[in-house]
C-alpha positions in Angstrom: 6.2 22.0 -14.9 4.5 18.9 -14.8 6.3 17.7 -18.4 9.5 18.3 -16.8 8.6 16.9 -13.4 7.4 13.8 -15.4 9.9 13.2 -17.6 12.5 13.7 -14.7 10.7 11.2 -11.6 9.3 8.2 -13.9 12.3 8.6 -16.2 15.1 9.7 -15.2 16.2 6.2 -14.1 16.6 5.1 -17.2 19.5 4.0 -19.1 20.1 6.0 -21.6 18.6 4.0 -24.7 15.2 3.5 -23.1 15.3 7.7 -21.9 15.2 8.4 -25.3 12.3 6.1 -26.1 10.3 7.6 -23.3 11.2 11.3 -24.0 9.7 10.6 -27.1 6.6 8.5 -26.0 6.0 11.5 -23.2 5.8 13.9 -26.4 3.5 12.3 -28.5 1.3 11.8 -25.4 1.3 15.6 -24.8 0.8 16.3 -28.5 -1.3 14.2 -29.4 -5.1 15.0 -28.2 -6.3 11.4 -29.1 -4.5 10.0 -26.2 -4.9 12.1 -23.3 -7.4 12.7 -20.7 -9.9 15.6 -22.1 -10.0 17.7 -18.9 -5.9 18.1 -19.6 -5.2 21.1 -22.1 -1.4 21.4 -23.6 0.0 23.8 -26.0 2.9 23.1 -27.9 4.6 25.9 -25.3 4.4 23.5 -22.6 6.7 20.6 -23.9 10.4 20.5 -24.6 11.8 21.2 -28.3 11.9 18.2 -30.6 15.5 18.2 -31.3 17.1 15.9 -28.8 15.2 14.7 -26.2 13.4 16.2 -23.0 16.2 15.7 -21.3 18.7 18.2 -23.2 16.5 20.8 -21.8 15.5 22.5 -18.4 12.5 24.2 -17.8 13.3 28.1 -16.9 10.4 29.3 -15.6 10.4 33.1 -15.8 7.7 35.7 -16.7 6.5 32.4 -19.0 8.2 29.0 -19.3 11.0 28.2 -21.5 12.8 24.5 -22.6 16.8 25.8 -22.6 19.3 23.7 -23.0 21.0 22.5 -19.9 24.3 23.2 -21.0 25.9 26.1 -23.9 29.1 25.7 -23.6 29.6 29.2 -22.9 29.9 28.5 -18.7 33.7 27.5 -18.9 36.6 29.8 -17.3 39.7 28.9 -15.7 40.0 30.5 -12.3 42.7 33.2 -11.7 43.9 31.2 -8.8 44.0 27.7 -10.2 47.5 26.1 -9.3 46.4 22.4 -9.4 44.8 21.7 -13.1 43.5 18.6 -10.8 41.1 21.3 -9.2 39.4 22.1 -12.8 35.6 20.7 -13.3 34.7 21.1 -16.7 30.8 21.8 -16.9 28.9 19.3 -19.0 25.3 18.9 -19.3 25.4 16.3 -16.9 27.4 17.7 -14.6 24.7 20.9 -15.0 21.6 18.0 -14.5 23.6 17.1 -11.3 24.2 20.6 -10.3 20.3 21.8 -10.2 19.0 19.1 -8.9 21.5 19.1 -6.0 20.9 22.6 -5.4 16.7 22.0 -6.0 17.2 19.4 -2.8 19.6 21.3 -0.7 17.1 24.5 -1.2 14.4 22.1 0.2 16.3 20.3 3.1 15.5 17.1 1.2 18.0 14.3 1.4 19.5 13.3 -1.8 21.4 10.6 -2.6 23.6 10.7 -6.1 25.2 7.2 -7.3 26.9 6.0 -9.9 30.5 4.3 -11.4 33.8 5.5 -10.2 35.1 8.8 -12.2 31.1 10.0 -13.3 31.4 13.2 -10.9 29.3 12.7 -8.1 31.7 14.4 -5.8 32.0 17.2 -8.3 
């Protein structure tokens, strides 16, 4: 958790360009035994797969922890009882990102604040 919880607080206000450069800079740091402190101990278990970046993944902590990808594609269905196609949200990965975060801080009575440009589905 501290991977994720890393990669999410120190970069998740990135732009996207320089997220990709520190999703991989976090890795090698984790990886690489040369560069981090000796008392820390990491497995290759405990960081996000190497296809994409970290932040294609969630960590799904379960019996063990597991990097899934945010978003499968298999999460979309029309409701029964849809008569305005205006009332659609198609899920994304972002909009998943946005999703679990907001519902990490509403679990946690924390406030949360989500901006961004016109039409990027903060009130989604």
């Amino acid at each position: 958790t501290l991977v994720f919880s890393l990669l999410w607080s120190v970069g998740g206000c990135l732009p996207g360009d320089s997220r990709q450069r520190f999703s991989s800079m976090l890795r090698e740091f984790c990886l690489n035994k040369e560069t981090r402190p000796k008392t820390v101990s990491m497995d290759k278990s405990v960081i996000y797969p190497d296809r994409g970046t970290g932040y294609d993944y969630v960590l799904v902590v379960e019996s063990k922890p597991q990097w899934r990808p945010w978003h499968d594609g298999s999460q979309f269905t029309i409701p029964p009882d849809c008569s305005n196609i205006s009332n659609i949200i198609i899920p994304t990965q972002e909009t998943e990102v946005v999703r679990y975060f907001l519902d990490l801080f509403i679990r946690n009575s924390s406030p949360l604040l989500v901006v961004g440009p016109t039409g990027t589905g903060k009130s989604a």
